[in-house]
Residue, then its C-alpha position, 0 to 999 in steps of 0.5 A: x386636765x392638760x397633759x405632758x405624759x405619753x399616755x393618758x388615761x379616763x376614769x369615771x372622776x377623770x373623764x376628760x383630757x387636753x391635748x394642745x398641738x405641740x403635745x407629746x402624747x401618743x396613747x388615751x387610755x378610757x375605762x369602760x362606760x364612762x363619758x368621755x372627751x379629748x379637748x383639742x386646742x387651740x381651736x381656731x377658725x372652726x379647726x384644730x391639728x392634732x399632735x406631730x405623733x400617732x395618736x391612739x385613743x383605747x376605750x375599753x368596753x365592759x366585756x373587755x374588748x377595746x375600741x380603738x381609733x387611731x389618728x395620723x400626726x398633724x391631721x386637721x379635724x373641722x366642722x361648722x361649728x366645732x370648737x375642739x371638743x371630741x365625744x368619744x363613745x362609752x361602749x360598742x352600742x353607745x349611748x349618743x348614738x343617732x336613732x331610727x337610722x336603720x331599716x325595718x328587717x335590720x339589727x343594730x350589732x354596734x354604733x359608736x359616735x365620735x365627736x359631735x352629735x349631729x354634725x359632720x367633722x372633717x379629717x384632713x389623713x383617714x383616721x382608722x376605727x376598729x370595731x370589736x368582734x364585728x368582721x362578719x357584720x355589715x359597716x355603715x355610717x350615720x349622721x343625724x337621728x332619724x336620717x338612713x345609715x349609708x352602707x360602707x361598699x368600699x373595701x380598703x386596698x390594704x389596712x395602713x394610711x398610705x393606700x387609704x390616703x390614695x384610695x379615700x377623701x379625693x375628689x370623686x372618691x368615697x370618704x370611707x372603707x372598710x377591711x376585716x382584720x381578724x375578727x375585728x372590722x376595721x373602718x378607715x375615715x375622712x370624716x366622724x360621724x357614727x359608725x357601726x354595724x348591721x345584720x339584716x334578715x333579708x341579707x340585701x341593702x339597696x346601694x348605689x342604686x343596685x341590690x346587693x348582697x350584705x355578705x362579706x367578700x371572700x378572703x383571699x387567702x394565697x396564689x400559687x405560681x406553676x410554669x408548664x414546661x411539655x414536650x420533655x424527657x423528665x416525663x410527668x408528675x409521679x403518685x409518690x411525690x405531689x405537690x399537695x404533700x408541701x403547700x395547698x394545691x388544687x387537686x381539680x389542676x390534675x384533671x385540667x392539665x391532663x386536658x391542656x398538656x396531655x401526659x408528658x409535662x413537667x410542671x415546677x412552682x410553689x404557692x405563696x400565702x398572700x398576708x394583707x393586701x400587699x406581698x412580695x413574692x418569688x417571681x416565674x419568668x413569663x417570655x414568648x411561648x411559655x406556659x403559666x398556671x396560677x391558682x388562687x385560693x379564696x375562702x367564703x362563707x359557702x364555700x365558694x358556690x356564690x363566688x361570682x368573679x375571680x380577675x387578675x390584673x397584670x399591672x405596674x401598679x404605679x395606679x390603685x385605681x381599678x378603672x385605669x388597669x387594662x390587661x386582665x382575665x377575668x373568670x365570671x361565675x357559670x364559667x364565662x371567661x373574659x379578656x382585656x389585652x390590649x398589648x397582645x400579651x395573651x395567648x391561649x387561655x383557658x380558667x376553671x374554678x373548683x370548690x375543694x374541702x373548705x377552699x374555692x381555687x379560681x385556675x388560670x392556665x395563660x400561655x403568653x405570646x410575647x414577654x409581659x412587661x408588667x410584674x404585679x399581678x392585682x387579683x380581684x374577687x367578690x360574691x353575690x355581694x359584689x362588695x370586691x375584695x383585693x390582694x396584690x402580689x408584688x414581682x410575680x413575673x419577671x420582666x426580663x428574658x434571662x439570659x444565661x452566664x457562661x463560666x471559663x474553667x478556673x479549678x484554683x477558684x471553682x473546684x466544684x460547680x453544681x447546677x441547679x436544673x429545671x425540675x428542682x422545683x418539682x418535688x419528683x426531683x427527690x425521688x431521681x437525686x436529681x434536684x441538685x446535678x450533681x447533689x452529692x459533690x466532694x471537694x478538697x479543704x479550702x476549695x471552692x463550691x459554686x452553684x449556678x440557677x440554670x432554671x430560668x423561671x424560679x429563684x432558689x435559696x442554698x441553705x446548709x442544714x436539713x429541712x427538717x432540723x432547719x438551717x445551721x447558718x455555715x452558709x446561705x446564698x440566694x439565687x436569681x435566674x442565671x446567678x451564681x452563688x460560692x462558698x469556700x470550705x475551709x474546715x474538713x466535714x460534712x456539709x448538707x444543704x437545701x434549698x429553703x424555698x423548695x426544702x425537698x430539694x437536698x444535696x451533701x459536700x464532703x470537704x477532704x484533707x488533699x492527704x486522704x480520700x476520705x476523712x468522714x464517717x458515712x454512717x455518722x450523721x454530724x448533724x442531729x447526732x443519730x446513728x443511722x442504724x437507728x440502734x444508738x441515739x447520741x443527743x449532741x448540741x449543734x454548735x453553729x458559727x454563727x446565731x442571732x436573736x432579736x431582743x423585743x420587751x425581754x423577749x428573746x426570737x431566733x432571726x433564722x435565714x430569709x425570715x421576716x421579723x415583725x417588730x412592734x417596739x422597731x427596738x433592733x436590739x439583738x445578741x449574736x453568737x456563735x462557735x468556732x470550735x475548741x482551742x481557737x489559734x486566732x483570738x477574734x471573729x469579725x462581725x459585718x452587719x449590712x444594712x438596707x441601704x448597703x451600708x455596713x458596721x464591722x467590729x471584732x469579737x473576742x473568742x473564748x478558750x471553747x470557742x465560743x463568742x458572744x454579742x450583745x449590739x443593734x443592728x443599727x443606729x436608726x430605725x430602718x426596715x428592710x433587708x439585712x446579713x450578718x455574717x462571721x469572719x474568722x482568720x479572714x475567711x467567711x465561716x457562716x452568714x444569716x440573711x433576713x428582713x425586719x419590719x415593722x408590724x404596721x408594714x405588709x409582709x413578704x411570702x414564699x418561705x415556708x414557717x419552721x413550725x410545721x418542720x418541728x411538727x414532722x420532727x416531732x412525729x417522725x421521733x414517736x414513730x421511730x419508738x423515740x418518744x412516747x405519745x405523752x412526750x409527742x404530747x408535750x412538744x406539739x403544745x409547746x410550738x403553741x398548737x391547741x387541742x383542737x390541731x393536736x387532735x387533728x394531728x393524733x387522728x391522722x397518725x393513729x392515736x385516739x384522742x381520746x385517750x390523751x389530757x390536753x392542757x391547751x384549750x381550743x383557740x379561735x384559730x381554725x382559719x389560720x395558715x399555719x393551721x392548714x398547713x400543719x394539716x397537709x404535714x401529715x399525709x392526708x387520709x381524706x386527699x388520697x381518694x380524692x385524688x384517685x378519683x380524680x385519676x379515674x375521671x381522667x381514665x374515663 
């Protein structure tokens, strides 16, 4: 049947579909065990072009998995002998798969054909084919009966078309690759024959002419960037406060900085998970001198034991050929280290390698010899396999020396300055109040708050709120080495604030009446509502000026400062709202919303007699990702602002914030621990931020209560590897971490 619909969908009476070039169809639909076709047309001169959409083909298999393969608009299918019609598989193991392809001391886990058997069709974009459940196997291709399958070696750079149109079908470069996505395998194509995958009892396939391991490649999970600053007065990292108790740390780094930097350092940096293959993170500015460590965590089968070589490679990253990349260190299993520096930016390196708990840390510590002039970093892995694995980690390094502003002394536009010093970005500023200088600030009504980055190598975000309760959107400010970021408090209160990226880092300003020292309740915490006693609790709804939610298939997200918002439908529909407190003396807000491409749209809302406003809009005409703000307005004064980013999600993601969820984690358990709740209440609100009995019970043995003697309602998910996960994990402090680190701390004695 021809079709003028969207979707179409095979049955076993239905089993074949038309699709002319000039269709607008962008979904097939097939039922399990069936066989089915798509008929191209026209067909001419051995050839025909898909349809002008992103054409996906469902075929559903009986235990309910689903095969997908997935065509880019307008891509030219061709063979000798192709007339246009395309065989689709009726399952995982289909049954016009070729025959005899694989070796003696091999198993067949799947094999699909897609279109026609025994012949070799041509794509003109990589078409993308996900297997089901079959990550861990070993993918290959066939193409005739009783021919050997060819092994896939090739690992995607990353799982969309634009780099595998770079990286596949050239001259000289190989027809397919493959990425592990979930637990799926995912197979990217120029041409269709049948795909699959494999198991072998010998766990070895002979490949490019070398032996190989079957093995998947480790998974890179995240790197984390730490600038050594010595010869300082600050003194060196304290026991109360690690950097482990934020993010995943390597506890071997203890032994190694004590070995490089001696007792008297200050080391600053975060770590950032590393989502797909490609993810903007903060960058560490790296000039002349400076020291900077990066760990890398990677996780595999064995725990890292037959990890074999670890590379980071300093790059513009104008080229996704590995070959043409020629600054890089290199760690090579039995601790051989090896240098490519052809501009003389390296000076002193040393790299360890360290298998902890269920993770593998590669640690290179680099001091450079002059200013890098690349900012990506390429990192490269692989085991006995030697089947490699990549993540790239855009703006790691800033390229330009800072160079710090200086600021005359205005009191009408600066009232008050705050500085943000070097050691904000190590968690022992909380323990000296030392993380904002100063971090508790007073200033008249209508004054003028300015903070100024004076630590050159990381970018800090002022968000007011509390890490623990989140950001209350009264104002947001994101700042670069040497920026500066002002606000003018025009209501009387108190306003605390953090820094998102490093939510150990707090600080308060008091805003006065210019008629009275004081006109705030120390005692009173305006926020959450609670007395600081601790004997009276006064739930109170935190009324923010401003709030947004994004509207996708009716259902409602919270858009929160600096977070990514993933889209599947890119519908940009939102509702924005918020309160400007009671009796209001002017009748409107005034609402800007700036696009990416820095354009804006302004519009008025009208308040009610609470205070209170209320939206429904887009934020734009058209769909466009990246960076926007909203911020509110009233009696022309700016009263709260929410950056973030939309993308869609077939687009990579960016690093370096850390998930709220873990934040309401803390909450949770630090209101059981106060006598709040009781465990069945603690119970209830770790299930509704969607963990399963396995985190939760993970959760209730680290803080004392028997798991046992609670009724889950939520069964174990397959999520035990995730992130979010692992750091739900590191909340909670860790039992097993802290003689670990002692013994370490001995090691060091000895």
């Amino acid at each position: 049947m021809p079709v003028l619909e969207t979707t179409a969908h095979l049955t076993l009476s239905n089993s074949e579909v038309t699709i002319p070039t000039d269709a607008v169809i962008s979904t097939v639909l097939v039922d399990s065990n069936i066989d089915s076709k798509i008929i191209f047309s026209p067909a001419v001169s051995n050839q025909v072009t898909t349809p002008n959409t992103n054409l996906e083909i469902s075929i559903t298999e009986s235990s309910g998995s689903t095969i997908t393969i997935s065509f880019q608009p307008q891509t030219t299918i061709s063979g000798q002998q192709f007339l246009g019609i395309m065989n689709l598989p009726d399952g995982i193991i289909s049954s016009n798969c070729p025959t005899n392809i694989k070796k003696d001391d091999e198993t067949l886990q799947s094999c699909i054909e897609i279109g026609k058997k025994g012949e070799r069709l041509s794509v003109s974009n990589p078409v993308r084919i996900v297997l089901p459940d079959q990550g861990d196997y070993i993918p290959y291709y066939a193409v005739n009966d009783n021919e050997e399958r060819t092994i896939i070696t090739t690992q995607c750079i990353a799982d969309n078309p634009t780099s595998t149109s770079e990286q596949i079908g050239g001259t000289g470069q190989p027809d397919t690759c493959y990425i592990k996505v979930g637990s799926d395998m995912v197979i990217w194509s120029s041409h269709f024959t049948s795909f699959g995958t494999i198991t072998s009892s010998s766990q070895s396939v002979q490949s490019d002419s070398s032996s190989k391991s079957t093995r998947p490649p480790p998974q890179i999970n995240g790197i984390g960037l730490f600038k050594i600053l010595t010869k300082s007065d600050q003194g060196n990292m304290t026991d109360s406060q690690k950097f482990e108790d934020y993010f995943p740390y390597s506890m071997q780094s203890y032994v190694s900085d004590s070995l490089n930097y001696g007792e008297r350092f200050v080391k600053i940096g975060q770590f950032f998970p590393l989502e797909g293959y490609s993810t903007e993170i903060l960058p560490v500015i790296a000039v002349k001198g400076d020291h900077v460590q990066f760990q890398i965590r990677l996780y595999d089968q064995y725990k890292g034991f037959n990890i074999e070589h670890v590379a980071l490679y300093f790059t513009d990253m104008e080229s996704t050929d590995i070959k043409k990349l020629d600054t890089f260190v290199s760690y090579e299993k039995g601790s051989q280290v090896k240098i490519s520096d052809p501009q003389g930016i390296f000076g002193n390196v040393k790299v360890v390698a360290s298998p902890e708990f269920d993770a593998y840390w590669a640690i290179f510590d680099i001091q450079f010899a002059k200013s890098i002039s690349s900012n990506d970093i390429l990192i490269e892995t692989w085991n006995e396999s030697h089947f490699p694995a990549y993540a790239k980690t855009e703006n790691a390094i800033e390229v330009n020396d800072p160079v710090l502003k200086q600021f005359g002394d205005n009191p009408i536009l600066k009232t008050v300055e705050i500085h943000i010093p070097v050691i904000h970005t190590s968690p022992q500023c909380a323990l000296k109040k030392a993380c904002f200088d100063p971090s508790e600030s007073t200033v008249l009504k209508g004054g003028i708050v300015s903070w100024v980055n004076k630590d050159a190598s990381f970018v800090h975000a002022i968000t007011s709120g509390k890490p623990e309760s989140g950001p209350d959107n009264r104002f947001n400010g994101f700042l670069r080495p040497a920026s500066t970021y002002e606000f003018q408090f025009n209501q009387i209160g108190e306003y605390p604030y953090y820094c998102a990226i490093h939510p150990w880092s707090t600080g308060m300003i008091h805003v006065v009446d210019k008629d009275t020292q004081s006109s705030f309740d120390k005692t009173k915490d305006v926020i959450s509502g609670s007395n600081i006693s601790g004997k009276i609790t006064i739930p109170e709804l935190v009324k923010v000026p401003i709030k947004i939610e994004s509207i996708e298939s009716g259902i409602n997200t919270s858009i929160e400062v600096g977070k990514t918002i993933s889209l599947k439908t890119k519908n940009l529909s939102v509702e924005i709202s918020g309160n400007v407190g009671k009796n209001p003396k002017y009748p409107d807000v005034q609402i800007t919303i700036i696009h990416p491409d820095d354009s804006e749209d302004k519009f008025n809302v009208k308040l009610n007699d609470r205070g209170e406003y209320f939206i429904p809009t887009k934020l734009n005409s058209k769909w466009e990702s990246g960076n926007y703000e909203v911020i509110a307005t009233y009696n022309n004064v700016q009263i709260g602002n929410i950056p973030f980013k939309i993308k869609s999600t077939d687009e990579q993601g960016f690093g370096g914030i850390l998930d709220t969820t873990p934040v309401k984690i803390m909450r949770a358990i630090d209101q059981f621990e106060q006598g709040l709740i009781t465990k069945k209440s603690l119970q209830s609100n770790l299930e509704n931020l969607d963990l399963d009995e396995k985190e939760i019970n993970a959760i209730f043995f680290k803080i004392g209560i028997d798991p046992s003697e609670m009724i889950m309602s939520k069964p174990v998910q397959n999520n035990e590897n995730s992130w979010q996960f692992y750091l739900i994990l590191l909340i909670v402090p860790a039992v097993l971490v802290v003689p670990f680190y002692k013994m370490r701390k001995d090691h060091i004695k000895h």
